[in-house]
Every structure is written in C-alpha cells, then in structure tokens.
VOPAGU-2260 file (C-alpha; in pm, 1 decimal, decimal comma):
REM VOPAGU-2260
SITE   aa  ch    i         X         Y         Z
SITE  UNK   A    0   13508,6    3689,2   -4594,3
SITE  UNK   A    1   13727,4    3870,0   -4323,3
SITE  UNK   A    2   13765,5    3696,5   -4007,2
SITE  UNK   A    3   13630,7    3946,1   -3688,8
SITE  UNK   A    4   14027,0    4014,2   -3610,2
SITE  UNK   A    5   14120,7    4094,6   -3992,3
SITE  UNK   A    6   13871,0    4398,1   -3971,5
SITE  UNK   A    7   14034,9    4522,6   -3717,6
SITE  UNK   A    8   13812,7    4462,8   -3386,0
SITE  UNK   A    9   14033,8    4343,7   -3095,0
SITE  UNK   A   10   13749,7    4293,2   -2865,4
SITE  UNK   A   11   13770,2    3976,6   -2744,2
SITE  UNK   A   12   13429,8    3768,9   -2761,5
SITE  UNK   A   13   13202,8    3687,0   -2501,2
SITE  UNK   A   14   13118,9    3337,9   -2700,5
SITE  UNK   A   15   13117,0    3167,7   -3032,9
SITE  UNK   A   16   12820,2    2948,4   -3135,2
SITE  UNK   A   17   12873,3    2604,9   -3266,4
SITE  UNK   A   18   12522,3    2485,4   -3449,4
SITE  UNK   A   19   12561,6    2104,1   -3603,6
SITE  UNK   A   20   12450,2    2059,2   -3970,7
SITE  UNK   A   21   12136,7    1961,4   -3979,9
SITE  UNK   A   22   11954,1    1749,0   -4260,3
SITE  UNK   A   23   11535,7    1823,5   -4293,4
SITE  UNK   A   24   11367,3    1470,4   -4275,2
SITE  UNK   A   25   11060,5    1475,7   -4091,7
SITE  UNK   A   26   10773,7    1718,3   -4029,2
SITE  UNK   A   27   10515,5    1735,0   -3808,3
SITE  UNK   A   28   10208,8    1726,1   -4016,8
SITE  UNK   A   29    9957,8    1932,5   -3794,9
SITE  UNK   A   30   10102,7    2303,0   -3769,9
SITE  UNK   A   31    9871,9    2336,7   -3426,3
SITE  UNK   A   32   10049,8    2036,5   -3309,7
SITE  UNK   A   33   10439,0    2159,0   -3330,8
SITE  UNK   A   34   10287,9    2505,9   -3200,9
SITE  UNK   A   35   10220,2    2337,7   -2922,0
SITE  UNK   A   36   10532,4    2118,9   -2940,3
SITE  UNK   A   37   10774,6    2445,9   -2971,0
SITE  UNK   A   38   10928,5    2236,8   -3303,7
SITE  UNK   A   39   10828,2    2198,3   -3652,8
SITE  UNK   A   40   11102,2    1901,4   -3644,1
SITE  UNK   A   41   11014,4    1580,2   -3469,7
SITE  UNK   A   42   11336,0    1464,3   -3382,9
SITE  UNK   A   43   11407,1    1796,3   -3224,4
SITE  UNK   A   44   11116,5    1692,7   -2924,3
SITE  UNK   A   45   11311,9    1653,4   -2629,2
SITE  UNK   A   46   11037,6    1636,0   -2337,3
SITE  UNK   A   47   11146,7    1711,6   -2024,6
SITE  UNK   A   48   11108,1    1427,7   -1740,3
SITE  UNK   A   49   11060,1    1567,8   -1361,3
SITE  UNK   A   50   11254,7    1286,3   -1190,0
SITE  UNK   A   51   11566,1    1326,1    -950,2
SITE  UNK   A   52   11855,3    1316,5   -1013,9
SITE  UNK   A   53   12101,9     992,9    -992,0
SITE  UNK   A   54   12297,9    1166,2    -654,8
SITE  UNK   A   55   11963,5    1271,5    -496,0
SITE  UNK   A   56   11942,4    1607,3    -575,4
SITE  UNK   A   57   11665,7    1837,9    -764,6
C-alpha cells in the first residue's frame, strides 16, 4: 500500500489516529445491559466519577 505522500497528496493532515491492539476476552452477556453501558466490552466501562479535582477546580 502507498503511503498518503506517495500518491501524491501534499496536504498536510489535520491528525493521525493511534488505536492500541486490542484482544476480545470478555462480553457482557445481556445485550440490554451494554446498550445501556455504551460497550459490548467490559473492560472498556470507564464510569465517570463527579468529584473535584486534586487543585480545587471543576
């Protein structure tokens, strides 16, 4: 495959994406559950926590 400057586009980029490999372990079992969830993948749940910050601000 070309790179994006080998076929001729001298645009420079806004941004490139980095996305780690990933390996599929887990599933959540209930589909209605990781609706709710936004995930299908368990260890992707990252709730969020409404809590200041360490220097005091929001």
């Amino acid at each position: 495959m070309n790179s994006y400057y080998e076929r001729g586009n001298t645009e420079k980029s806004l941004a490139f994406a980095y996305v780690k490999w990933q390996k599929m372990e887990q599933v959540f079992e209930s589909l209605s559950e990781a609706m709710q969830i936004g995930t299908l993948f368990p260890e992707l749940e990252k709730p969020f926590v409404k809590e200041r910050c360490k220097n005091g601000r929001k």
